[in-house]
C-alpha positions as CSV (number, residue, x, y, z in Angstrom):
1,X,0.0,0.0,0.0
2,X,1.4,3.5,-1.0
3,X,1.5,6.6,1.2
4,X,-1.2,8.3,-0.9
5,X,-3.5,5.4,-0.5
6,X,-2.8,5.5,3.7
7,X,-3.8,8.9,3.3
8,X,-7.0,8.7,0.9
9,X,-8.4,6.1,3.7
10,X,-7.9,8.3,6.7
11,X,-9.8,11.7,4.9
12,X,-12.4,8.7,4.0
13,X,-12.6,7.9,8.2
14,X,-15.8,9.2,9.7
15,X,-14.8,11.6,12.7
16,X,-14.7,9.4,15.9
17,X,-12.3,6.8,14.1
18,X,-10.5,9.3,13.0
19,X,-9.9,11.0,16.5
20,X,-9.0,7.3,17.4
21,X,-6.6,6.8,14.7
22,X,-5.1,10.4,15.7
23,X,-5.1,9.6,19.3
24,X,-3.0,6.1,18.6
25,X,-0.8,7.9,16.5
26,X,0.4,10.7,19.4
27,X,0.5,7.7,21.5
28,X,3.0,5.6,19.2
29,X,5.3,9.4,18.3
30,X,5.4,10.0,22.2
31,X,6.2,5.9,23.1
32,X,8.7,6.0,20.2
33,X,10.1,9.8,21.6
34,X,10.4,8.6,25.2
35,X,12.6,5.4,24.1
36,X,14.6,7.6,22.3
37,X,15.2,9.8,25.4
38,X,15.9,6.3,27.3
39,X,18.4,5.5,24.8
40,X,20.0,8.9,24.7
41,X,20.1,9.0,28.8
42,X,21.9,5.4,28.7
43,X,24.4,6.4,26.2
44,X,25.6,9.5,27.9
45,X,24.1,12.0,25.4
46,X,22.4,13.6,27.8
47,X,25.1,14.1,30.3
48,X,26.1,18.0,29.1
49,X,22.5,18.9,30.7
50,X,23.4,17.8,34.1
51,X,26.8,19.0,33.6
52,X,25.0,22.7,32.8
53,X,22.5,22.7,35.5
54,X,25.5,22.0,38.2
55,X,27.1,24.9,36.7
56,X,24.3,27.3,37.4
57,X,23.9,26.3,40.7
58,X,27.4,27.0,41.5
59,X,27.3,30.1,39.9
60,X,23.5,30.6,41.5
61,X,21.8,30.6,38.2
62,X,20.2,28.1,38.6
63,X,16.0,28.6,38.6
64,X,13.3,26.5,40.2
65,X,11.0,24.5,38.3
């Protein structure tokens, strides 16, 4: 099945299916995102941001969230 024919079946979805198509789909980006963040945490990627925040606090920078 090609992209455009994906696409021509989702304008044809009557409005609650399409809400539930559109709700599994932010579901599945924000599953996928937070394995990436997982990933990125385990490999060290992420360590400059901790590194930063330490930084501000020592130089009292550093804000409350």
């Amino acid at each position: 099945m090609e992209i455009a024919d994906i696409q021509a079946v989702i304008e044809s979805l009557p409005p609650e299916q399409y809400a539930r198509l559109r709700d599994w789909f932010t579901e599945r980006d924000w599953a996928l995102w937070d394995r990436q963040i997982e990933a990125d945490a385990a490999a060290g990627k992420l360590d400059f941001l901790i590194d930063e925040a330490l930084a501000e606090k020592v130089r009292g920078t550093l804000r409350e969230l």
